[in-house]
N, CA, C and O of each residue as an XYZ file, in Angstrom:
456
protein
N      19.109     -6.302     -6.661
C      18.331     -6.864     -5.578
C      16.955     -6.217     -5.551
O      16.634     -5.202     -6.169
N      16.043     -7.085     -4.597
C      14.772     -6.210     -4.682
C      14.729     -5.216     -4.321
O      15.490     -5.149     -3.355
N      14.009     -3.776     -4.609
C      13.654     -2.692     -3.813
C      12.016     -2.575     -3.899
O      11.295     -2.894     -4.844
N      11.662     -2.039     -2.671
C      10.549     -1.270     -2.522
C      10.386     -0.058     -2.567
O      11.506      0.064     -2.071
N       9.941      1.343     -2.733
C      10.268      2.588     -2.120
C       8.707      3.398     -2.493
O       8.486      3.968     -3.562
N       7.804      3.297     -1.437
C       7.176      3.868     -1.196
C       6.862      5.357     -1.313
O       8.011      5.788     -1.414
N       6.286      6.138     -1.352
C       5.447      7.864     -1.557
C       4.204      8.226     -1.440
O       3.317      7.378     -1.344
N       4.037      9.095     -1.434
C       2.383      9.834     -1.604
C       2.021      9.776      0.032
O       0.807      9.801      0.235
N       2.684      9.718      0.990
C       1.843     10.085      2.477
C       2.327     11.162      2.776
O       3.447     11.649      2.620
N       1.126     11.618      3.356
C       1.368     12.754      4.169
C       0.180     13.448      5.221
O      -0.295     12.709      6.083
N      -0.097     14.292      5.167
C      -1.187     14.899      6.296
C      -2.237     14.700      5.874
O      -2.013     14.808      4.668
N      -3.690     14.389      6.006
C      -5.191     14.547      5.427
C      -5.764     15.369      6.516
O      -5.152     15.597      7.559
N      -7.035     15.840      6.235
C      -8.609     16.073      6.943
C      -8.777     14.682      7.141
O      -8.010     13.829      6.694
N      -9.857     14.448      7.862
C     -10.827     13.350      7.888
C     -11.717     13.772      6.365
O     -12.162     14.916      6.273
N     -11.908     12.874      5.329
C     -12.683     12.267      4.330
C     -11.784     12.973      3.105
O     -12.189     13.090      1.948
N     -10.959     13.256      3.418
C     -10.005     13.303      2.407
C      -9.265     12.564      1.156
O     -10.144     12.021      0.487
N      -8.418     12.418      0.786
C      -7.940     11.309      0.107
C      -6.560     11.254     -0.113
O      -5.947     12.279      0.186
N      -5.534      9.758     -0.826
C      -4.465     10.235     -0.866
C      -4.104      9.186     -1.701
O      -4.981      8.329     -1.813
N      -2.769      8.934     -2.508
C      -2.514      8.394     -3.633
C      -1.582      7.909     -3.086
O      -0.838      8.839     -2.776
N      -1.147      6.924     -2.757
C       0.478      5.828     -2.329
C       0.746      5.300     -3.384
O      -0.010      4.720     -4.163
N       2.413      5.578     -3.485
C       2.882      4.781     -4.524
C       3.374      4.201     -4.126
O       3.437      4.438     -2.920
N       4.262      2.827     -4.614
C       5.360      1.925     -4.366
C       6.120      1.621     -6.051
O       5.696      1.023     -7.040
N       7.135      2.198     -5.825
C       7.911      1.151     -7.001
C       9.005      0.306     -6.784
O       9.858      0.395     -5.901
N       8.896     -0.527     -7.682
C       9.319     -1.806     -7.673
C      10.542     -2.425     -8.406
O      10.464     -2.470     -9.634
N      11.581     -2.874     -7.849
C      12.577     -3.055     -9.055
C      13.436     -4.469     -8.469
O      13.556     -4.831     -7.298
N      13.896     -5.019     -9.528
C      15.066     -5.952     -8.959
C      14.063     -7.246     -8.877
O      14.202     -8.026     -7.935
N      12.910     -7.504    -10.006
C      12.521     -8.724     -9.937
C      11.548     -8.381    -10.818
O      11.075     -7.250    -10.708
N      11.058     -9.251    -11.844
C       9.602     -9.249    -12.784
C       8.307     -8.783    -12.150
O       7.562     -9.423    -11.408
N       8.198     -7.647    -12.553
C       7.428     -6.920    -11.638
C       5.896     -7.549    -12.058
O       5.201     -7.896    -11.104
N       5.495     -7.668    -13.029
C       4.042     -8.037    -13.427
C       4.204     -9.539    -13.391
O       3.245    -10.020    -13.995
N       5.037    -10.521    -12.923
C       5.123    -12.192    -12.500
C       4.371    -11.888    -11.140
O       3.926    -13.009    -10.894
N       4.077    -11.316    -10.413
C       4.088    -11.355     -8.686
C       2.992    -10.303     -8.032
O       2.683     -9.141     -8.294
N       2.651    -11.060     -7.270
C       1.142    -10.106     -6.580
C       1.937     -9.183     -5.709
O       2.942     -9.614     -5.145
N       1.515     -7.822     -5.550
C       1.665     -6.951     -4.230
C       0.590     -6.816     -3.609
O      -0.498     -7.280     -3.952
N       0.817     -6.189     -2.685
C       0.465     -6.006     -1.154
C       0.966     -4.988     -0.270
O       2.114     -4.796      0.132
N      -0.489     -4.147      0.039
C      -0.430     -3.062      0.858
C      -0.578     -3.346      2.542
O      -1.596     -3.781      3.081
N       0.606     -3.016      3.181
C       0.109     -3.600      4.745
C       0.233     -2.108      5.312
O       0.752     -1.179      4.692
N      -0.481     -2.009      6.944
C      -0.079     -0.789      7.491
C      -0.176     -0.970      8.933
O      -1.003     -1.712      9.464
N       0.778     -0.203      9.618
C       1.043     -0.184     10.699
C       0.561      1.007     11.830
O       1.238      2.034     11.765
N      -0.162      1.000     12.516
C      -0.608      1.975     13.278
C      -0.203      2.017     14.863
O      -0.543      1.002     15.471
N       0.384      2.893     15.540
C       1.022      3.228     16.770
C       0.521      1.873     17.890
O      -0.641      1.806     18.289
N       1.661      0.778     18.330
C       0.971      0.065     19.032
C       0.203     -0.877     19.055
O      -0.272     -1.417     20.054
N      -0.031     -1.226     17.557
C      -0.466     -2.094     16.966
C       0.232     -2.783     15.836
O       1.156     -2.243     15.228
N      -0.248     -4.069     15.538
C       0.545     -5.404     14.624
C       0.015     -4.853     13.325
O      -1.116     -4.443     13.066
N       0.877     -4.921     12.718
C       0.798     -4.551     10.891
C      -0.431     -5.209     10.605
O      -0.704     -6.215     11.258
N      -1.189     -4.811      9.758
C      -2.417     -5.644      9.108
C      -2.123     -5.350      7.545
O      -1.524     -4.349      7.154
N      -2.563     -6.232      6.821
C      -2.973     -6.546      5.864
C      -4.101     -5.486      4.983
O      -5.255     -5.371      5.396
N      -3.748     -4.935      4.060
C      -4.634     -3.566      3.698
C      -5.603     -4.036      2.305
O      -6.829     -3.930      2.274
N      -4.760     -4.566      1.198
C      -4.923     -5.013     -0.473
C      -4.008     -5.843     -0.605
O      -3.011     -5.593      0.073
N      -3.973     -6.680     -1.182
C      -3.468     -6.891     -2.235
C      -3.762     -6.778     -3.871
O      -4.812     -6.214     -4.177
N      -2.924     -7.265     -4.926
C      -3.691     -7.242     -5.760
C      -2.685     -8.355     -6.478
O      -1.492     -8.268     -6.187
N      -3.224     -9.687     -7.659
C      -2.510     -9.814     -8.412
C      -2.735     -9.371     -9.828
O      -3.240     -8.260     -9.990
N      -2.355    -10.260    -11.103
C      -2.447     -9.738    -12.460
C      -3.557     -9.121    -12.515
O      -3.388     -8.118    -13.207
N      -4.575     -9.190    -12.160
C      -5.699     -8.650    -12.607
C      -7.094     -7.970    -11.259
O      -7.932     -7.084    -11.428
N      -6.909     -8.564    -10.407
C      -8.077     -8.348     -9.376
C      -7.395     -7.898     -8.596
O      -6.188     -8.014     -8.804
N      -7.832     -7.217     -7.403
C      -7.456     -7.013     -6.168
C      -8.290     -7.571     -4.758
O      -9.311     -8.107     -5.187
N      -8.279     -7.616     -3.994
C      -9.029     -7.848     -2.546
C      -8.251     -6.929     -1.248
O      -7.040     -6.731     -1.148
N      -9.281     -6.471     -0.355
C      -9.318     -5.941      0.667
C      -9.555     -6.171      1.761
O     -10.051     -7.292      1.867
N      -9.432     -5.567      2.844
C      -9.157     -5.810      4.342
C     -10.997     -5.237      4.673
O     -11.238     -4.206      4.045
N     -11.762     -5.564      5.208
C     -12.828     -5.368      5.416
C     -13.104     -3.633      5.799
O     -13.906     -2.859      5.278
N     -12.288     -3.435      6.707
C     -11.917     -2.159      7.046
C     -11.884     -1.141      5.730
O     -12.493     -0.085      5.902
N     -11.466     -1.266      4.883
C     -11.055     -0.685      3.812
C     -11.742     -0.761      2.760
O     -11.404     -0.137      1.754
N     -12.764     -1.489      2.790
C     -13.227     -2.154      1.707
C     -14.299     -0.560      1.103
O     -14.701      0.284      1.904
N     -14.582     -0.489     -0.512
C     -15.134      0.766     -0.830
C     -14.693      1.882     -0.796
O     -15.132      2.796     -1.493
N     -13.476      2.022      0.263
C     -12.585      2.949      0.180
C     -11.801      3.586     -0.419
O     -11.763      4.768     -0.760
N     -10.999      2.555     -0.574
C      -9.587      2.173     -1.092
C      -9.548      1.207     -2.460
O     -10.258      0.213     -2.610
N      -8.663      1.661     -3.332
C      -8.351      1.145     -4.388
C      -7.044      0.750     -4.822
O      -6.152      1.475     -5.265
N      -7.040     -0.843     -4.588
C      -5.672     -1.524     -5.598
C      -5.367     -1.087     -6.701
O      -6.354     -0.760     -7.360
N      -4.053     -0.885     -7.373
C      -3.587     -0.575     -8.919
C      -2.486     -0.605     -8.985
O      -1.687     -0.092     -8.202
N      -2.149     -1.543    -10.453
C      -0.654     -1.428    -10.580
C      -1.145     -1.116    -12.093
O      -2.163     -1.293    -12.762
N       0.532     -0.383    -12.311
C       0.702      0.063    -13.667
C       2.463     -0.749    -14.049
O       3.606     -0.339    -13.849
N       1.838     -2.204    -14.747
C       3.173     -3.120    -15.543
C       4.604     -2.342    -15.868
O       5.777     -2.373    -15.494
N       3.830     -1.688    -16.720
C       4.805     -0.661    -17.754
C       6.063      0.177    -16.863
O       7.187      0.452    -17.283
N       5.448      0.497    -15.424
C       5.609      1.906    -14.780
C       6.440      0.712    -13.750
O       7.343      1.245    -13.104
N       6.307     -0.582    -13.532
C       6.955     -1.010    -12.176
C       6.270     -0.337    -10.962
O       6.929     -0.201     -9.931
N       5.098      0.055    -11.014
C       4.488      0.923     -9.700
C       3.096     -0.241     -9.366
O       2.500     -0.885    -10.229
N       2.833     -0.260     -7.916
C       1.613     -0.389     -7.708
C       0.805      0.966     -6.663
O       1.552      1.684     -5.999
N      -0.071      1.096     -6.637
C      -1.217      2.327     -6.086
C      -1.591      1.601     -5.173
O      -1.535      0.383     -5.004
N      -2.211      2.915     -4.239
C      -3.341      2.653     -2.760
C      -3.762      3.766     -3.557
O      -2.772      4.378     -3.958
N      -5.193      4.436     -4.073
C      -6.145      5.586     -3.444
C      -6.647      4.884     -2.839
O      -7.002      3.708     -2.925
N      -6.715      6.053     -1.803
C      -7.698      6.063     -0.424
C      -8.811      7.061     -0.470
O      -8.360      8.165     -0.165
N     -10.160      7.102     -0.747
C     -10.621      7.715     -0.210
C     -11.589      7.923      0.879
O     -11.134      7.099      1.673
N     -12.459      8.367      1.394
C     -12.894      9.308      2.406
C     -12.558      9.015      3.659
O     -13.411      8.774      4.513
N     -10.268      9.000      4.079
C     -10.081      8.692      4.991
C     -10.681      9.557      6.664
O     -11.188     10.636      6.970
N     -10.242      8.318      7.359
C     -10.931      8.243      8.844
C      -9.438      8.564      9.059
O      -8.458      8.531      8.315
N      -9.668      8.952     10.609
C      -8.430      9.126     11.653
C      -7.943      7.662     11.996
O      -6.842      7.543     12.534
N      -8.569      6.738     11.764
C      -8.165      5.664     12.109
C      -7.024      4.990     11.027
O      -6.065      4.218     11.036
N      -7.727      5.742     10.200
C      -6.319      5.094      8.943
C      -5.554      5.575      9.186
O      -4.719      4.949      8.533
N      -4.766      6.678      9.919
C      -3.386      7.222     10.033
C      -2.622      5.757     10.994
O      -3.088      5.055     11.891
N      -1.658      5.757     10.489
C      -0.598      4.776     10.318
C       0.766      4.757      9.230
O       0.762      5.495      8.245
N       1.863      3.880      9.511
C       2.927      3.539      8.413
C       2.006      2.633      7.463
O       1.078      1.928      7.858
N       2.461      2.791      6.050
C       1.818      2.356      5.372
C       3.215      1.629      4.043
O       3.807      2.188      3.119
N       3.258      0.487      4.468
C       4.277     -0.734      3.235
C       3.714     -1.670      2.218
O       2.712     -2.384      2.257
N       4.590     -1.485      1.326
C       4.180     -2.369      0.370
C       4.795     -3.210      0.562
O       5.711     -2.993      1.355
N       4.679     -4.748     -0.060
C       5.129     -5.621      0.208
C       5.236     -7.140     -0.823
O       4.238     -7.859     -0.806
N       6.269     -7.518     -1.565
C       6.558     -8.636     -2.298
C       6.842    -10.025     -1.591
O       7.650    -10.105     -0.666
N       6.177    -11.055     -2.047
C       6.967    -11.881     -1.641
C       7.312    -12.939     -3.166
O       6.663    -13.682     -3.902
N       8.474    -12.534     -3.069
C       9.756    -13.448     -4.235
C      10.762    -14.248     -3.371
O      11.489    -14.140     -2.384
N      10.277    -15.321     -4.561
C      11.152    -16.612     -4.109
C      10.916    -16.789     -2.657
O       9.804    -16.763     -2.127
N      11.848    -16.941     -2.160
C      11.675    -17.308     -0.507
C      11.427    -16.831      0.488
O      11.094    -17.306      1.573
N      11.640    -15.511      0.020
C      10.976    -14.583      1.567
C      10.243    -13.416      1.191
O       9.905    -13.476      0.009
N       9.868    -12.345      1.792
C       9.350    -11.525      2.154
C      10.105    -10.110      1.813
O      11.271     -9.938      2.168
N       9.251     -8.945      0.987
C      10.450     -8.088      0.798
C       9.499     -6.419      1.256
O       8.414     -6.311      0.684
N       9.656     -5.956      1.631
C       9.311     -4.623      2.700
C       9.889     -3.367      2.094
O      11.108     -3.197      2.092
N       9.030     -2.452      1.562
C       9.740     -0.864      1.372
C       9.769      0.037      2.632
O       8.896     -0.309      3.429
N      10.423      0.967      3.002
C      10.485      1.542      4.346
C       9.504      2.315      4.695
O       9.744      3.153      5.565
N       8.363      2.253      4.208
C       6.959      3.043      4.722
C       7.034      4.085      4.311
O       8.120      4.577      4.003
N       5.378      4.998      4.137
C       5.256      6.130      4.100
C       4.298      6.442      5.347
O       3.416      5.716      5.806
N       4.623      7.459      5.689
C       3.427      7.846      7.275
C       2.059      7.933      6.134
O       2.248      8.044      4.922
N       0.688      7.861      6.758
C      -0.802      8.671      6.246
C      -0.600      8.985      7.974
O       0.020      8.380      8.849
N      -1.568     10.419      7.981
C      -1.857     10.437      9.296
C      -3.170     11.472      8.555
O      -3.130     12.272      7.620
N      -4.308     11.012      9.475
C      -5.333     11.830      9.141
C      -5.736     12.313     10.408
O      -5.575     11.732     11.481
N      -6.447     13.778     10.156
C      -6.260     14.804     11.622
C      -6.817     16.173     11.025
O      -6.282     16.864     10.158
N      -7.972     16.393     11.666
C      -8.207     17.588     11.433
C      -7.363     18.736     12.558
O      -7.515     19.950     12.430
């Protein structure tokens, strides 16, 4: 079946940086675009990257920041983030959608905080 399983969050400074992974299994991983969403206290998940075979696009917020990447070979796709804000602290999911629905890894926290 599909899995997601997310890594790389944890504490920052403000302008710091941080590397999210997601890997991916239980479906043709380089057939299918991912997608970085994130969730912040009290607020509706937004939309962060995606990326498919080749390009990526961003959430305006993020944009220059942050960098889409997948590696085929590895079943992984990437978030760097850099020179995070306090505002980026949030849950942070990757996200497939195969075949008919929607498929969700269980988050990693970012929380940025001096």
């Amino acid at each position: 079946q599909v899995q997601l399983v997310e890594s790389g969050g944890g504490l920052v400074q403000p302008g710091g940086s941080l590397r999210l992974s997601c890997a991916a299994s239980g479906f043709t991983f380089s057939m299918y675009a991912m997608s970085w969403y994130r969730q912040a206290p009290g607020k509706e998940r937004e939309l962060v990257a995606s990326i498919t075979s080749t390009s990526g696009t961003y959430a305006d917020s993020v944009k220059g920041r942050f960098t889409i990447a997948r590696d085929n070979a590895k079943n992984t796709v990437y978030l760097q983030m850099n020179s995070l804000k306090p505002e980026d602290t949030a849950v942070y999911y990757c996200k497939v959608d195969y075949r008919t629905r929607s498929y969700w890894g269980q988050g990693t926290q970012v929380t940025v905080s001096s």
